[in-house]
Structures are given as structure tokens and as C-alpha cells.
C-alpha positions as CSV (number, residue, x, y, z in Angstrom):
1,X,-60.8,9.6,29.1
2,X,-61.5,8.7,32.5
3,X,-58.4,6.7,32.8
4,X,-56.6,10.4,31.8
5,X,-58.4,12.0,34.5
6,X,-58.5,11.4,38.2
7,X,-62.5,12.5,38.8
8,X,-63.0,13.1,42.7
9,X,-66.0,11.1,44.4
10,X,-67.5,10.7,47.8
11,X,-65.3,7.7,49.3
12,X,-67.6,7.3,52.3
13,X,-70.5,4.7,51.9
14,X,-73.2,7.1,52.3
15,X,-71.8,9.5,49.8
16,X,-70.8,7.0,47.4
17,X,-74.5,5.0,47.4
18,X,-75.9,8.4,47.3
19,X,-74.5,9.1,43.8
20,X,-74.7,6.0,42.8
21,X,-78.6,6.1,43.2
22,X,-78.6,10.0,41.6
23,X,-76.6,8.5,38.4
24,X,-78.8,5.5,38.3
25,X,-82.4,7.7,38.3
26,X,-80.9,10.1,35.8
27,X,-80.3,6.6,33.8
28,X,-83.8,4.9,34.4
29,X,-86.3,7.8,35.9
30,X,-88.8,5.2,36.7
31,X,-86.5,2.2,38.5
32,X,-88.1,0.9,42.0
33,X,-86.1,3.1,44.5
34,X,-85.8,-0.2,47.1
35,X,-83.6,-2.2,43.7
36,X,-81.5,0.7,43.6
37,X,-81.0,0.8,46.8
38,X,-79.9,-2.2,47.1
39,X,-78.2,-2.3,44.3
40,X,-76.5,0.8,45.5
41,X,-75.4,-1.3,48.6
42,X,-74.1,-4.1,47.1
43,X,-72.2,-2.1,44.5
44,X,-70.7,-0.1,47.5
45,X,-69.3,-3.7,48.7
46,X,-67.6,-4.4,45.3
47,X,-67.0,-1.7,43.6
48,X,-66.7,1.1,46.6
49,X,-63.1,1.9,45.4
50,X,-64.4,3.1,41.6
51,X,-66.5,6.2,40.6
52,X,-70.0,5.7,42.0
53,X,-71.5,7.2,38.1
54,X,-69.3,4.7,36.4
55,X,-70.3,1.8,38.3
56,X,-74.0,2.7,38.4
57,X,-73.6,3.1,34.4
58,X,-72.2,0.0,33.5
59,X,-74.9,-1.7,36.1
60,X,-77.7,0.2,34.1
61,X,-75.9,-1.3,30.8
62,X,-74.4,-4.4,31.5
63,X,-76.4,-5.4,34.4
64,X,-74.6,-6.5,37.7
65,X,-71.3,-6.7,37.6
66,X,-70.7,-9.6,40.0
67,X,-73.9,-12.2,40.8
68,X,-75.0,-12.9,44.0
């Protein structure tokens, strides 16, 4: 479905770590705001080219996508 539609998002870094974080605490409500910060950051790095939602819901299910 999502490969059928082209969904806008934020393409800046602020905007894009900004809802990633907003998906992520309508995923886990009570996550440490500095981890998904940071998270938020290093998924920005990565994945900064893909929906910030989609990203921050596969993180939430799959864990990080790439290791450190």
C-alpha cells in the first residue's frame, strides 16, 4: 500500500526526527525521550530518505535497523 502511494513527509532533519519521535510515543507512550532521541538521530542518518512513521515503526518492531 505504501509502495502505491507516494505519502509526503518532512525532508528536513528537524522535521523528519520530529515525526519520527511523534510516531514512536504514539507506539510506546512511556519510552525514555533521550533513546528516542537518539534513536530519532541515528535513524535520520540512515534512513532520512524513507517515511519518518515507517521507519520509527519498524524500529519499534524490529528493533534497529542497522547496529552501531
Amino acid at each position: 500500500m505504501l509502495a502505491a502511494h507516494r505519502v509526503a513527509f518532512p525532508r528536513d532533519q528537524a522535521g523528519w526526527t520530529d515525526a519520527y519521535v511523534t510516531s514512536m510515543s504514539r507506539l510506546d507512550s512511556g519510552a525514555d525521550p533521550q533513546r528516542v532521541e537518539s534513536a530519532a538521530l541515528a535513524a535520520w542518518r540512515t534512513h532520512g530518505w524513507a517515511h519518518p512513521a515507517v521507519i520509527a515503526h519498524l524500529e519499534h518492531a524490529l528493533g534497529p535497523l542497522l547496529a552501531d
